[in-house]
N, C-alpha and C positions, 0 to 999 in steps of 0.2 A: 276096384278089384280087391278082395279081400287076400288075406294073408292065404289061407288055404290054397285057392285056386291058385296066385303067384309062386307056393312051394312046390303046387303040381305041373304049373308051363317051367318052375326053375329045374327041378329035374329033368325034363324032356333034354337039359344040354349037358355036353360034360364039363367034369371040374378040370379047373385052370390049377389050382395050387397043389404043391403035392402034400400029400395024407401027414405028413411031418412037419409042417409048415405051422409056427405058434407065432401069436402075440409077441412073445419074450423074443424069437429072431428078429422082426422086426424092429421091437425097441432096441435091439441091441446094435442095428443097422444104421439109426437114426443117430444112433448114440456116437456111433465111429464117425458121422459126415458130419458130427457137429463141430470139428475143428476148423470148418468151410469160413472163410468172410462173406459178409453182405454183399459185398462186392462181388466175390467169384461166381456167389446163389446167381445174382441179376445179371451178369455175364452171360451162366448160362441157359439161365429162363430166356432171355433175349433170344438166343442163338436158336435153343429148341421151341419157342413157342409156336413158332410157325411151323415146322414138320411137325409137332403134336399134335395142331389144330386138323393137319391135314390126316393124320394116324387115328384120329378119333372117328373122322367121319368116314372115315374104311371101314374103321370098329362098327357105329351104329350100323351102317348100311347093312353091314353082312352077316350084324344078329337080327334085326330086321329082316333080310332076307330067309334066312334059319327059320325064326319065328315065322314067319307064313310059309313057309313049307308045311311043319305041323302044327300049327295052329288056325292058318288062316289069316287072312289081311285085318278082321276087327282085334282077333285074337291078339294078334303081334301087338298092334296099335297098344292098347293095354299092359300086355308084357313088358313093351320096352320103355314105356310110359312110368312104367311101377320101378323096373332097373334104374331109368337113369334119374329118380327121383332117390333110390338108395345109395347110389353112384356119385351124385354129385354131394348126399349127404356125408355118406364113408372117405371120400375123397378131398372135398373143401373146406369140413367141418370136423377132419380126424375124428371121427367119431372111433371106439373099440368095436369090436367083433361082438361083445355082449350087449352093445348098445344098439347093434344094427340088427341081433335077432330080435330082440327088447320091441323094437320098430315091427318086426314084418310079423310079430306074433298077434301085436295091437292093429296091424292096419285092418 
């Protein structure tokens, strides 16, 4: 799937963050929970791993779902295919915001 086409099935959903929403709040969010111990972090990765694991596959299903309403079943396949490859980049790889359009401009 090229970039194009992904920028055109990503519009078809709405936006999650609000219009106000920078880089700089989040670094500065990361910045306050950095007084956390390694201990307290795996506490509660422990605790919530499992309700996440379960809150994820709500997630996928029901852009999945979304996605073949207008797109269609090969469409979505695609779609979400392209998502959760940005997804799991932006998300386990801390990648920026400038690095993740950097990505979908090239794909």
């Amino acid at each position: 799937m090229d970039s194009h086409e992904f920028n055109r099935l990503l519009l078809l959903f709405p936006v999650v963050r609000t219009p106000d929403y920078s880089q700089a709040d989040a670094q500065s969010s990361r910045q306050a929970t950095s007084g956390v111990t390694s201990n307290e972090v795996a506490e509660w990765q422990d605790a919530w791993g499992e309700q996440e694991t379960k809150t994820q596959d709500v997630f996928w299903g029901k852009l999945r779902s979304a996605a073949e309403q207008k797109v269609g079943s090969a469409g979505a396949e695609k779609f979400c295919d392209a998502f959760q490859k940005i997804y799991h980049k932006l998300v386990y790889e801390e990648l920026s915001t400038e690095v993740i359009e950097n990505y979908l401009n090239s794909s």
